[in-house]
C-alpha positions as semicolon CSV with decimal commas, in nm:
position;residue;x (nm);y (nm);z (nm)
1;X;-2,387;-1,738;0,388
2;X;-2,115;-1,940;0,590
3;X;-2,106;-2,008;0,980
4;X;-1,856;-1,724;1,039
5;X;-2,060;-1,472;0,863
6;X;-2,363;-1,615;1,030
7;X;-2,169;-1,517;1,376
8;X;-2,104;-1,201;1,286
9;X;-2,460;-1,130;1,235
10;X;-2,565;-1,256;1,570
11;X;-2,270;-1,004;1,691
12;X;-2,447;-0,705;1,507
13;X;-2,757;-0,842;1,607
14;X;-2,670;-0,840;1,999
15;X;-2,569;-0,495;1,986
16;X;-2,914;-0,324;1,794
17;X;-3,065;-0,515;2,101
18;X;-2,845;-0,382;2,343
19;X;-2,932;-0,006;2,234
20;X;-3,273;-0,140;2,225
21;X;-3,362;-0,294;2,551
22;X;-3,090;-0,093;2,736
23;X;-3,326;-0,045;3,048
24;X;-3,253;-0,419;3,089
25;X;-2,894;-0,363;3,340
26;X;-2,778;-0,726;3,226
27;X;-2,827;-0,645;2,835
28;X;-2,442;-0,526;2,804
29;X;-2,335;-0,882;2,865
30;X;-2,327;-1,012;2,522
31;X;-2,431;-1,363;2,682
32;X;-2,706;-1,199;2,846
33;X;-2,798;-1,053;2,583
34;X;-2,766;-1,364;2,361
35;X;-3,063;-1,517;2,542
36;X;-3,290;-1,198;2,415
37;X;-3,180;-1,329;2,061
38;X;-3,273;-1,656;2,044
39;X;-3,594;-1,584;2,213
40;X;-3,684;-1,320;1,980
41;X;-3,512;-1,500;1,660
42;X;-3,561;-1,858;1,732
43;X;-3,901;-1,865;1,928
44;X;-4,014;-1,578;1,752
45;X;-4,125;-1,339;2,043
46;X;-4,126;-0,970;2,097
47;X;-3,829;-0,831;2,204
48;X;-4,004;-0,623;2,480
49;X;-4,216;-0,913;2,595
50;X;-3,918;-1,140;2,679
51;X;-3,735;-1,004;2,987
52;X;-3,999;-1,211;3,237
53;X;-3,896;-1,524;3,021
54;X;-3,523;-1,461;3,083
55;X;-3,496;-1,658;3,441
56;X;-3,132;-1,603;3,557
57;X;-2,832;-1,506;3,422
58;X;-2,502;-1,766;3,436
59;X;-2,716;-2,025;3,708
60;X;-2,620;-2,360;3,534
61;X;-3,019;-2,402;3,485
62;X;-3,231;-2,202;3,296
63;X;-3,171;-1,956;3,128
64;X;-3,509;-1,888;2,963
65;X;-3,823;-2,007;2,800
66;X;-4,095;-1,987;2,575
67;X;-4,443;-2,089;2,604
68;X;-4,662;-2,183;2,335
69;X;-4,999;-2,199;2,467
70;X;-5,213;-2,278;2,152
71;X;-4,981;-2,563;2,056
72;X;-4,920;-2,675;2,440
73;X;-4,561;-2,634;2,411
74;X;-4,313;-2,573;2,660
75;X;-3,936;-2,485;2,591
76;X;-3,668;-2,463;2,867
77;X;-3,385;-2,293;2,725
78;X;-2,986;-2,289;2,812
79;X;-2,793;-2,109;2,565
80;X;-2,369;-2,070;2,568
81;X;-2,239;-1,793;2,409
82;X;-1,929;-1,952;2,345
83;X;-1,646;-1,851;2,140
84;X;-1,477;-2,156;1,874
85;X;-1,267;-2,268;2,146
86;X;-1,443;-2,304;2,370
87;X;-1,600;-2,627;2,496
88;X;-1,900;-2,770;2,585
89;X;-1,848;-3,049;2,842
90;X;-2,071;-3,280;2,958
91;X;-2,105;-3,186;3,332
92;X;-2,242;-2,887;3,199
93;X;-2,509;-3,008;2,944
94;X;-2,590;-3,289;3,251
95;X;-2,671;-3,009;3,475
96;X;-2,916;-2,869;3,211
97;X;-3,115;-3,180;3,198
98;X;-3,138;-3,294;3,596
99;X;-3,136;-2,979;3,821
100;X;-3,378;-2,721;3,665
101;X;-3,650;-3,056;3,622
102;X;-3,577;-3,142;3,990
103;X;-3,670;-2,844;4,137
104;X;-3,962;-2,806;3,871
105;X;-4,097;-3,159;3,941
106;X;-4,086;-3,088;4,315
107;X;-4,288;-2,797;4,300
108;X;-4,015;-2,523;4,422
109;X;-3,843;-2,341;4,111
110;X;-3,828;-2,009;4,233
111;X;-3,656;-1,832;3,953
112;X;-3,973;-1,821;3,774
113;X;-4,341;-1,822;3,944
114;X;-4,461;-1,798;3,570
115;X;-4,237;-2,085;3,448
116;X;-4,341;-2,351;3,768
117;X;-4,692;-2,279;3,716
118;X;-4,695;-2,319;3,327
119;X;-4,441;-2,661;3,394
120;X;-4,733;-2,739;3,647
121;X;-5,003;-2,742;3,424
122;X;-4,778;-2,867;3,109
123;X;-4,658;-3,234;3,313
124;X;-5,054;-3,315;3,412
125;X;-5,182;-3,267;3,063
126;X;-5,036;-3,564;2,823
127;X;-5,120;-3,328;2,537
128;X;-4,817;-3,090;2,619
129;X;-4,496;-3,150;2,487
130;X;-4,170;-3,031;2,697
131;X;-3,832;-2,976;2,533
132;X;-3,498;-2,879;2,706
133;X;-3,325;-2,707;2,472
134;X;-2,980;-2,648;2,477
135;X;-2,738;-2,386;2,202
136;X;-2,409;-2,351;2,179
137;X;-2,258;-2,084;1,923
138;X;-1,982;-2,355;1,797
139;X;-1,920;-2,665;1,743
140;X;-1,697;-2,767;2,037
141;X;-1,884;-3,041;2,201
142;X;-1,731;-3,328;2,303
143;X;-1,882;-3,704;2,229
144;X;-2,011;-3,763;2,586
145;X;-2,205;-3,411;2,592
146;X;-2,342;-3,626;2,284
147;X;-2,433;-3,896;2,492
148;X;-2,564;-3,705;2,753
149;X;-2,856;-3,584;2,525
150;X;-2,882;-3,952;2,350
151;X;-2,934;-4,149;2,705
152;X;-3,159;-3,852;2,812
153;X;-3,539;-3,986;2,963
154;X;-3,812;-3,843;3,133
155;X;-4,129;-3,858;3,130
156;X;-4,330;-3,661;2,832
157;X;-3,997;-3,429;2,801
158;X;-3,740;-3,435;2,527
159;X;-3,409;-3,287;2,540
160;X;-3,234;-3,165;2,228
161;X;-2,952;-3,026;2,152
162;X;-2,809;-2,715;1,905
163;X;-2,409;-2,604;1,776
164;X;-2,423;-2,352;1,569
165;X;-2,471;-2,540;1,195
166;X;-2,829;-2,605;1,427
167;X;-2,882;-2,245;1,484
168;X;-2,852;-2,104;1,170
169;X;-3,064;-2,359;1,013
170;X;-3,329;-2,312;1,263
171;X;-3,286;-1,919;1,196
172;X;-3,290;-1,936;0,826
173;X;-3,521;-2,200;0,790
174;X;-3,330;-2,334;0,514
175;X;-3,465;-2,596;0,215
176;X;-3,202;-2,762;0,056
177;X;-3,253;-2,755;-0,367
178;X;-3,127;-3,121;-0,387
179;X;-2,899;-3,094;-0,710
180;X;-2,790;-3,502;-0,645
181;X;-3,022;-3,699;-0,779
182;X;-3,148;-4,030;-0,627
183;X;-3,357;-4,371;-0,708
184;X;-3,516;-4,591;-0,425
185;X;-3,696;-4,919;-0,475
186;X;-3,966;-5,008;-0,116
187;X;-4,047;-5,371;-0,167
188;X;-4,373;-5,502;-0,119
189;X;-4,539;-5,761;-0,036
190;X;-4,775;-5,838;-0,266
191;X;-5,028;-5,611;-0,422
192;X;-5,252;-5,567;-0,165
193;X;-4,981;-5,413;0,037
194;X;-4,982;-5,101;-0,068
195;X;-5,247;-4,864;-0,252
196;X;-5,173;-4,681;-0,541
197;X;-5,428;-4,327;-0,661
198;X;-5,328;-4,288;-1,020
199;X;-5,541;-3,982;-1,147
200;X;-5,556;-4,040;-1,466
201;X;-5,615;-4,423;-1,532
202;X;-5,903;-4,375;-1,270
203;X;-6,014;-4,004;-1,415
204;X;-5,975;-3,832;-1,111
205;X;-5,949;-3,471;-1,138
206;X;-5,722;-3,220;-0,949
207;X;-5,537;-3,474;-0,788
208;X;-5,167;-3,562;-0,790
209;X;-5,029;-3,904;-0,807
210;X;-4,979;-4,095;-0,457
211;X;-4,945;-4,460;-0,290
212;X;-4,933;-4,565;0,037
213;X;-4,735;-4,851;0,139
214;X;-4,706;-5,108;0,386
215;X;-4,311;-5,087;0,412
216;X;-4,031;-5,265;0,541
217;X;-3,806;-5,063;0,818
218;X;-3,497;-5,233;0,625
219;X;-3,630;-5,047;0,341
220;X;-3,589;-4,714;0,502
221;X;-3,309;-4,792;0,683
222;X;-3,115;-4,858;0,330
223;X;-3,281;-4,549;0,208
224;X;-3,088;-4,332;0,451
225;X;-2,749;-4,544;0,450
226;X;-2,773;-4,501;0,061
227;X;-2,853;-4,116;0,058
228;X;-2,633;-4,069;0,322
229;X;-2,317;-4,201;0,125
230;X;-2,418;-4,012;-0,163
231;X;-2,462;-3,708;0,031
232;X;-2,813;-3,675;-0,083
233;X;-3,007;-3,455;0,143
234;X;-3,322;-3,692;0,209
235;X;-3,500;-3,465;0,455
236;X;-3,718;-3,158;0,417
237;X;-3,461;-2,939;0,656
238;X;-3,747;-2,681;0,711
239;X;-3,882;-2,920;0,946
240;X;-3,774;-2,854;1,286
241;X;-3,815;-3,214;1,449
242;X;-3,497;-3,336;1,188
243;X;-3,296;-3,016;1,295
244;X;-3,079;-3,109;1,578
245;X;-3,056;-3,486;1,503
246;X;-3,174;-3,737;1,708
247;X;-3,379;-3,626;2,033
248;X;-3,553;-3,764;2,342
249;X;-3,865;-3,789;2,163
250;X;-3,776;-4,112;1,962
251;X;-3,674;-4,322;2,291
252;X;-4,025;-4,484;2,275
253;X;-3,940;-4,572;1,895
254;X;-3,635;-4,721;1,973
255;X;-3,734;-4,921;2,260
256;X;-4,032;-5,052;2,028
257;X;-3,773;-5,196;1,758
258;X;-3,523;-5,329;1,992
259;X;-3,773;-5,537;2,168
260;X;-3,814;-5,863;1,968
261;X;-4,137;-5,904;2,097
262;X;-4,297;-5,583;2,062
263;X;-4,157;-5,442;1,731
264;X;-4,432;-5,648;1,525
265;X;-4,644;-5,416;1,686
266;X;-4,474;-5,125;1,516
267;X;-4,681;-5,066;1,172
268;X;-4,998;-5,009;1,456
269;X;-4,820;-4,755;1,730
270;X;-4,591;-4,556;1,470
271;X;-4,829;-4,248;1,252
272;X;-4,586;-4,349;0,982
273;X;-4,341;-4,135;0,713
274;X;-4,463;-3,905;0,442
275;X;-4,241;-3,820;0,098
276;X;-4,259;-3,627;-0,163
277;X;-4,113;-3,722;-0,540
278;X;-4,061;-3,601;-0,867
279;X;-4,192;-3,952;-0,992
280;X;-4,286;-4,317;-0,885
281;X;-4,409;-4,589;-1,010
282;X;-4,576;-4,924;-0,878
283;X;-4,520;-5,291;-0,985
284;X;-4,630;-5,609;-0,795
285;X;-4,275;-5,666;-0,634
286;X;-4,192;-5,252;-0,569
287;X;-4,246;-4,892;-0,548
288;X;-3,954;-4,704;-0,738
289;X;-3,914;-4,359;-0,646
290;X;-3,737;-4,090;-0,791
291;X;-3,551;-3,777;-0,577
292;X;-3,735;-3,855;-0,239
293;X;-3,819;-3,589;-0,004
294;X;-3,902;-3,715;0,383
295;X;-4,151;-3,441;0,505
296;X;-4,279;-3,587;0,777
297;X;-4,162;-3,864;0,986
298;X;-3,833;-3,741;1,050
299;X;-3,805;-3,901;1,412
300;X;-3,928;-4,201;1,285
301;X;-3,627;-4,218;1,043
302;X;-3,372;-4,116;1,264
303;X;-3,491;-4,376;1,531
304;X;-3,526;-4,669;1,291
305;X;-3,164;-4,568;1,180
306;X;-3,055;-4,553;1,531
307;X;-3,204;-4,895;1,623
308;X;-3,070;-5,091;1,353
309;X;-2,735;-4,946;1,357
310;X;-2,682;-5,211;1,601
311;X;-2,777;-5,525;1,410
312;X;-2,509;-5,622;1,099
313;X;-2,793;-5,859;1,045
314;X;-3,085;-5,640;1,002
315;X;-3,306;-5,749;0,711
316;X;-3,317;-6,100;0,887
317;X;-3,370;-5,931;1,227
318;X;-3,644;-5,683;1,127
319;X;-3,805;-5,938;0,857
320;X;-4,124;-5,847;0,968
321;X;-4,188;-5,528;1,077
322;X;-4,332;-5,275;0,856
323;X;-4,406;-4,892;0,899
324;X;-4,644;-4,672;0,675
325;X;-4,503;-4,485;0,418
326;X;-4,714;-4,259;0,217
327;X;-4,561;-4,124;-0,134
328;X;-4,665;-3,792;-0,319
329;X;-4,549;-3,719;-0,662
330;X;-4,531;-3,361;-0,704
331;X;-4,296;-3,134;-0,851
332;X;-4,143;-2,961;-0,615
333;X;-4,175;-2,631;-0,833
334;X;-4,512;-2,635;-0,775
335;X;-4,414;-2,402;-0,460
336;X;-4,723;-2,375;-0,282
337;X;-4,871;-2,670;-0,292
338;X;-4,518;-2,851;-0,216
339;X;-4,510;-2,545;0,078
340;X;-4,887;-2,686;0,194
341;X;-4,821;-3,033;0,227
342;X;-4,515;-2,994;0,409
343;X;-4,676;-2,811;0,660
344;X;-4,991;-2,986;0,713
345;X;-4,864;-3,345;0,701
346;X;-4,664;-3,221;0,994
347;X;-4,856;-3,263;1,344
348;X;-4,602;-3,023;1,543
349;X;-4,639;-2,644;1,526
350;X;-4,337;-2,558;1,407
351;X;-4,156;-2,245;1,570
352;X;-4,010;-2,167;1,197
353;X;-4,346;-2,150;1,047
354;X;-4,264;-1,826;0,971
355;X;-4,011;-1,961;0,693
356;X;-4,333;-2,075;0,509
357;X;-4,582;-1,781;0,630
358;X;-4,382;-1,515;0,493
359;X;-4,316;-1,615;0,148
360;X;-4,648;-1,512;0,015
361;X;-4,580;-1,297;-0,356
362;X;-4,811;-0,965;-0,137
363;X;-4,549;-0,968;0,092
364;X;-4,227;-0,967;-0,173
365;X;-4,404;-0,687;-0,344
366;X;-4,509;-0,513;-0,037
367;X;-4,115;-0,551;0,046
368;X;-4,014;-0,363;-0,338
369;X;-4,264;-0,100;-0,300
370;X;-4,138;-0,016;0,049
371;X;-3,781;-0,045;-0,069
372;X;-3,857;0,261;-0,336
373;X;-3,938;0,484;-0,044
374;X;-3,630;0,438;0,131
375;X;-3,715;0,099;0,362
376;X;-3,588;-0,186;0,355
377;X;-3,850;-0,494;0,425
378;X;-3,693;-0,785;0,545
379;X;-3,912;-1,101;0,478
380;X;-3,708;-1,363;0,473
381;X;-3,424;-1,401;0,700
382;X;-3,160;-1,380;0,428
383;X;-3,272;-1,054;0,320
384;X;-3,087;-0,884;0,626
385;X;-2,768;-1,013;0,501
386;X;-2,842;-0,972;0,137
387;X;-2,920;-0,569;0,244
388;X;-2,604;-0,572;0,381
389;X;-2,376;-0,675;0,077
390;X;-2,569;-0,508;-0,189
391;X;-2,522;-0,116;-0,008
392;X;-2,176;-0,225;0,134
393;X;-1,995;0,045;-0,129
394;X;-2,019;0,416;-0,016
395;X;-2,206;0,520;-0,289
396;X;-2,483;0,253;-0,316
397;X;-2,550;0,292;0,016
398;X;-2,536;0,691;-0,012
399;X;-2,826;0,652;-0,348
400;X;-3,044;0,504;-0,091
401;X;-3,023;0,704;0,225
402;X;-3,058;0,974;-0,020
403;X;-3,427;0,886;-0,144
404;X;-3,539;0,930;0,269
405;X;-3,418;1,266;0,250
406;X;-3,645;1,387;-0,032
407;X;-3,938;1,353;0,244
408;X;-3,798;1,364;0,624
409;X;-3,642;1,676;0,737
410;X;-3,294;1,563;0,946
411;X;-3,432;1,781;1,288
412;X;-3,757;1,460;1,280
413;X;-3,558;1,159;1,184
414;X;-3,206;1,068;1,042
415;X;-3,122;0,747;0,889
416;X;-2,713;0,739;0,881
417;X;-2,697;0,375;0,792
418;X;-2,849;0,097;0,594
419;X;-2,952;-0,126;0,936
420;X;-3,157;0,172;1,035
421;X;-3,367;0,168;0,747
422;X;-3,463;-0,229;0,846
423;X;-3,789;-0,296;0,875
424;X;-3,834;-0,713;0,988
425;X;-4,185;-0,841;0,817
426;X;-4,356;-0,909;1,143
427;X;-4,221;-0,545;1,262
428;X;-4,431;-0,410;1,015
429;X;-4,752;-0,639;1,080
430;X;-4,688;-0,541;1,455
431;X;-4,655;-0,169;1,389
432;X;-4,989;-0,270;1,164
433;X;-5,175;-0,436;1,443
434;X;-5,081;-0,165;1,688
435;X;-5,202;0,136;1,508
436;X;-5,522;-0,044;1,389
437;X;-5,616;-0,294;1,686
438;X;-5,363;-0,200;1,976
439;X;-5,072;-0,267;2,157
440;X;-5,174;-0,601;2,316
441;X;-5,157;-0,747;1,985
442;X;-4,855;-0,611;1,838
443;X;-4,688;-0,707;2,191
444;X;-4,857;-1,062;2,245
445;X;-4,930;-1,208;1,911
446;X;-4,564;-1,219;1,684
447;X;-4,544;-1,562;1,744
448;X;-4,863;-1,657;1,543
449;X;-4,827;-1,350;1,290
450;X;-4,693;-1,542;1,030
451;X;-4,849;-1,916;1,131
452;X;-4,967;-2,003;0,818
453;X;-5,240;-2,227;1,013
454;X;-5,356;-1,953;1,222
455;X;-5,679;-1,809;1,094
456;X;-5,769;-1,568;1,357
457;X;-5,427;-1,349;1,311
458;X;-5,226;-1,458;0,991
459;X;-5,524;-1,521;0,721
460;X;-5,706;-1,252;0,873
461;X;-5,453;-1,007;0,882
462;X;-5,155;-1,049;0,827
463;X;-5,214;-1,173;0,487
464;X;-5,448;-0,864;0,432
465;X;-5,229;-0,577;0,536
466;X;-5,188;-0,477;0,159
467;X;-5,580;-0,395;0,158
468;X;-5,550;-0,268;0,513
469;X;-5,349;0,033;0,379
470;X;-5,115;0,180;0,116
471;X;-4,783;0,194;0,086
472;X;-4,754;0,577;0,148
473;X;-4,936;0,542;0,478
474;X;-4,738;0,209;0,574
475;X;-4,406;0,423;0,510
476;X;-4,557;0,693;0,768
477;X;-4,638;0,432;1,041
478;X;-4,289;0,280;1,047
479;X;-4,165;0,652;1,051
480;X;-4,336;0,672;1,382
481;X;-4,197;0,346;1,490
482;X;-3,848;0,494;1,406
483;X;-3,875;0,771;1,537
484;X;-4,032;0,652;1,881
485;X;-3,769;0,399;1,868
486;X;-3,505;0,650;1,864
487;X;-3,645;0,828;2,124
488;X;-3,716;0,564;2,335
489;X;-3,345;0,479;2,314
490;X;-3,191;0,799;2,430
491;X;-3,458;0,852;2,681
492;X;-3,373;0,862;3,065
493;X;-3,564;0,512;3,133
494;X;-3,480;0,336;2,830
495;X;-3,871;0,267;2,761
496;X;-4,043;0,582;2,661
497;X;-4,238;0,671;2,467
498;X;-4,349;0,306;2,387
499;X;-4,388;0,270;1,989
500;X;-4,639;0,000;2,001
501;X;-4,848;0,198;2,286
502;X;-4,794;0,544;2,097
503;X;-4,912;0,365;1,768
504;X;-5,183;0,208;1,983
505;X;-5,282;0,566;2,099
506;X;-5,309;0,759;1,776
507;X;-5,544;0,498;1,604
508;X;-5,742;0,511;1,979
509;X;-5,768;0,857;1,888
510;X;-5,878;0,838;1,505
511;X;-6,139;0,554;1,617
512;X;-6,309;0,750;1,903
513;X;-6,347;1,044;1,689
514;X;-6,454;0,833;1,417
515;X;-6,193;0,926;1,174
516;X;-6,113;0,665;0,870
517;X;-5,712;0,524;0,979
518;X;-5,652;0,533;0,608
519;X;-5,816;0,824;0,538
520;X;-5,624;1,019;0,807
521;X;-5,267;0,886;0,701
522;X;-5,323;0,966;0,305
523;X;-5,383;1,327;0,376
524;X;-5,145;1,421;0,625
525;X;-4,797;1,585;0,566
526;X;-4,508;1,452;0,713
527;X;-4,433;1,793;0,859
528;X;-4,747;1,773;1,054
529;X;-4,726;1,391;1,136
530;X;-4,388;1,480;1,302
531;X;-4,626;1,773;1,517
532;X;-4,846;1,449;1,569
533;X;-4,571;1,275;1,713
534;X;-4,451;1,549;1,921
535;X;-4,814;1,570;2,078
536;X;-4,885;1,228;2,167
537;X;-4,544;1,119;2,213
538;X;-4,564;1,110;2,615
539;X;-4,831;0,924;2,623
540;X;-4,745;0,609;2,646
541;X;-4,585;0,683;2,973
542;X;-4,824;0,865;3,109
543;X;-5,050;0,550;3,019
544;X;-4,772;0,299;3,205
545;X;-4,812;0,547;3,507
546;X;-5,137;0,499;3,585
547;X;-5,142;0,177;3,436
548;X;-4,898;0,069;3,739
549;X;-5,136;0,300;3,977
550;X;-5,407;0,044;3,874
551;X;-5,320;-0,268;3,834
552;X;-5,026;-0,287;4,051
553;X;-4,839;-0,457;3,760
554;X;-4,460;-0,338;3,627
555;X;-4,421;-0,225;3,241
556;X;-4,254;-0,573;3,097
557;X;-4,582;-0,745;3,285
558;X;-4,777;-0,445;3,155
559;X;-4,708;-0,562;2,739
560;X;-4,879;-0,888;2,789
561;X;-5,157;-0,773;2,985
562;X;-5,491;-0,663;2,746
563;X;-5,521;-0,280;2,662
564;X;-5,686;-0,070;2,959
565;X;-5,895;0,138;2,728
566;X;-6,084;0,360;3,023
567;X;-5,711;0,486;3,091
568;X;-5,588;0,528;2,759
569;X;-5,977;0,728;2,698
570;X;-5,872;0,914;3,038
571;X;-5,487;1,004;2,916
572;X;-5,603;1,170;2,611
573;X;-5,887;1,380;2,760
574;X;-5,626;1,532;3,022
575;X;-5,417;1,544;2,728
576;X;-5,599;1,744;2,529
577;X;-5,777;1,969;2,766
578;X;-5,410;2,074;2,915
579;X;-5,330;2,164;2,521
580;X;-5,659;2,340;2,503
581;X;-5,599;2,560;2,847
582;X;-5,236;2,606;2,843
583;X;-5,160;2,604;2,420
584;X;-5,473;2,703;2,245
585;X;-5,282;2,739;1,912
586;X;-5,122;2,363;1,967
587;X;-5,483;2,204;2,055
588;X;-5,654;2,409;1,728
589;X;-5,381;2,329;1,528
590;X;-5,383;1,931;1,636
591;X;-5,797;2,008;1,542
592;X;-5,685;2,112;1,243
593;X;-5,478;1,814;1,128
594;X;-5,733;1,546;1,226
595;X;-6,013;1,753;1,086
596;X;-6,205;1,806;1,423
């Protein structure tokens, strides 16, 4: 896919959101509507639970953020939604990275309550990392905007920033299949400079070949240079600390190497460079590596680049100063364990985690078996635009609509195009988590759905929804969401009935009555799920009514707050006993489905 056809997705994409979230009065303001996107897309939070995230709109500050509190992670956001002509001038990105921090650092941002007490807590505890980030949806940015980001200190927060060749690779989370090959020699020292773990001279099983080197900077400095005239794509570009180029976060480095006095010191204060090869081997005077990968340690790179960029001298310069460079030899079809290392050997919780989470083979054929009852999964982010060009012609697109139809009756649900029958992979965990935990999850937890390192939420369930339930009963869960989507759209406040909430209600219902979730969506009929739906339907704002009454809190506060089960208990006993006094056949029939 190329950059235009990249924008024209983001174009589509504003518009499903602005039918989605069209309670929001700023959402018709495509650069309003723009900041909804990249927190959704790029941070990876739920559309619904990002409107007290979105400070102001067109302030020269901030525009939003995202909070990460596992990973102590704190991203201010400005985003331009800028045509190709448009440029971005440095007064503008300046702004970004002086005003917002002043008030912030003084105490008295009063955009966002949330955002000064989270910055509060984030600037006392060394652990956090801050990161202005800037996006721009071209390329238009002039060489001191450049500068701006390059000269860019304070303390513990780095400033990076994105045009739109950034964006999409951040969105796509693309790996490059290197199809230039490349040779590198590191020197050594001597032997005792380096270690080498060959498996097989020293009959160690189930391990790959690896050495770690005491190496020179000039080394890796040449490295680059060399890959970079031969266009060689040296880094792993799924990791997000090399997208964007060169950021606040390697000042330190760079002030390390250009002080003569303290760059001996840099083997001990730098955590070093990791790459992965198709081959190596190790003699007393080298390390020659074939088709290098850098994994980890892209800011290291960058900054050692960066430094000696400004010495024509270098090798004499940097004689003696060494970093650590470990070496793996794996091929790199060996997909998940190349997948595993670069994620571990990076110490950063990467926001595009979700590049390597979803690519799992249950989740591919999860995707094909919901695709032959009229869905379409989308797992990776390329999917959505591969969707799009295989049912572009009338009657390829017409097959598929078609095989809906067999099962939904047109008065319940209609799907008239192919975007309606999208389903994104979290979506479906969500709708997943919703229906058989509750809403608080589906709402709170995207982010960490597909974390590959997350135990608690993506090896214990999102990796499991295949033995959760089947196929059939998946189908009739997102038919719900659709459906309550739809409804939600065209209703008078733009937010009923909640999908997440009315999911969250009918498994309520099935657990308090003890009634198997599986069990309950094998048997029914879609006729009578779509009597279901009817029935519970208002629910969910019936629910936000009293939840308000209660807790004195508004609905988009209301998604991150934990499930009030005593009122959801309490909504579905009125519920039911006005069905059972005012439409006895309704409240036997709804008896009859759930087998009461």
């Amino acid at each position: 896919m190329n950059i235009k056809i990249f924008k024209e997705q983001i174009t589509e994409d504003l518009q499903l959101l602005k039918e989605k979230l069209a309670w929001d009065k700023n959402i018709y303001k495509d650069e309003y509507a723009f900041n909804y996107w990249v927190l959704s897309n790029i941070y990876n939070l739920d559309e619904e639970e990002c409107s007290d995230n979105i400070t102001e709109y067109n302030d020269k500050g901030i525009d939003c953020f995202a909070h990460f509190e596992e990973s102590k992670e704190l991203y201010i956001i400005q985003n331009k939604y800028y045509n190709e002509t448009t440029p971005l001038k440095s007064k503008e990105l300046s702004d970004f990275l002086t005003r917002p921090l002043s008030f912030l650092d003084k105490g008295n941002y009063k955009k966002s309550e949330e955002l000064q007490n989270i910055y509060n807590i984030a600037k006392e505890d060394k652990q956090y990392q801050i990161f202005l980030h800037f996006y721009i949806t071209n390329d238009n940015i002039d060489k001191d905007a450049r500068s701006v980001i390059d000269n860019f200190e304070h303390e513990n927060v780095y400033a990076e920033l994105f045009n739109i060749q950034n964006i999409y690779d951040k969105y796509y989370g693309i790996s490059y299949d290197n199809k230039i090959n490349l040779e590198t020699k590191l020197s050594v020292l001597n032997k005792a400079t380096y270690l080498a773990i060959r498996p097989e001279e020293y009959k160690l099983k189930n391990m790959s070949e690896a050495y770690y080197v005491m190496s020179k900077i000039s080394d890796i400095y040449k490295l680059f240079k060399d890959a970079e005239k031969k266009k060689y794509p040296l880094f792993e570009a799924n990791i997000r600390e090399y997208l964007g180029g060169t950021s606040g976060i390697n000042k330190a480095i760079i002030n390390t190497l250009k002080n003569e006095y303290e760059r001996q010191n840099f083997f001990y204060y730098n955590n070093g460079i990791t790459i992965i090869c198709n081959d190596a081997h190790g003699t007393a005077k080298s390390i020659e590596i074939k088709n290098p990968q850098i994994v980890n340690g892209c800011q290291t790179v960058n900054s050692i680049v960066q430094a000696l960029n400004n010495y024509p001298t270098f090798e004499k310069e940097f004689e003696g100063v060494f970093v650590m460079v470990k070496i793996l030899v794996i091929e790199k079809n060996d997909d998940k364990f190349y997948r595993d290392i670069v994620r571990y050997t990076n110490s950063q919780n990467s926001i595009n985690d979700k590049v390597f989470g979803a690519t799992l083979q249950p989740f591919f054929t999860i995707q094909e078996k919901i695709k032959e009852k009229g869905f379409l999964l989308i797992v990776k982010q390329s999917d959505k635009y591969q969707f799009k060009i295989k049912y572009q012609k009338k009657k390829e697109k017409g097959a598929f609509l078609n095989i809906l139809k067999k099962y939904i009756t047109p008065d319940f649900i209609e799907f008239s195009s192919i975007q309606n029958t999208y389903i994104p992979l979290e979506s479906l965990i969500q709708i997943m988590g919703a229906f058989l935990k509750d809403a608080h999850f589906a709402y709170t937890k995207k982010s960490l759905l597909l974390k590959p390192t997350n135990t608690e939420y993506y090896q214990n369930f999102s990796t499991k929804i295949g033995d959760l339930l089947t196929i059939e009963s998946m189908i009739k869960l997102i038919i719900l969401y659709k459906k309550s989507e739809l409804d939600k759209k065209n209703s008078e406040d733009k937010k009923s009935p909640s999908p997440y909430y009315l999911l969250n209600f009918l498994g309520f219902y099935l657990s308090i009555n003890n009634i198997s979730h599986q069990e309950f969506l094998k048997n029914i009929t879609i006729e009578d799920l779509s009597f279901v739906y009817e029935k519970f339907k208002n629910l969910s704002s019936k629910y936000y009514n009293s939840f308000k009454v209660k807790h004195n809190l508004e609905y988009n506060q209301m998604v991150k707050k934990e499930v009030d089960k005593e009122i959801m208990r309490d909504e579905i006993m009125k519920h039911f006993n006005s069905l059972k006094e005012y439409n006895l056949d309704q409240y036997e029939m709804l008896n009859k489905i759930f087998q009461i």
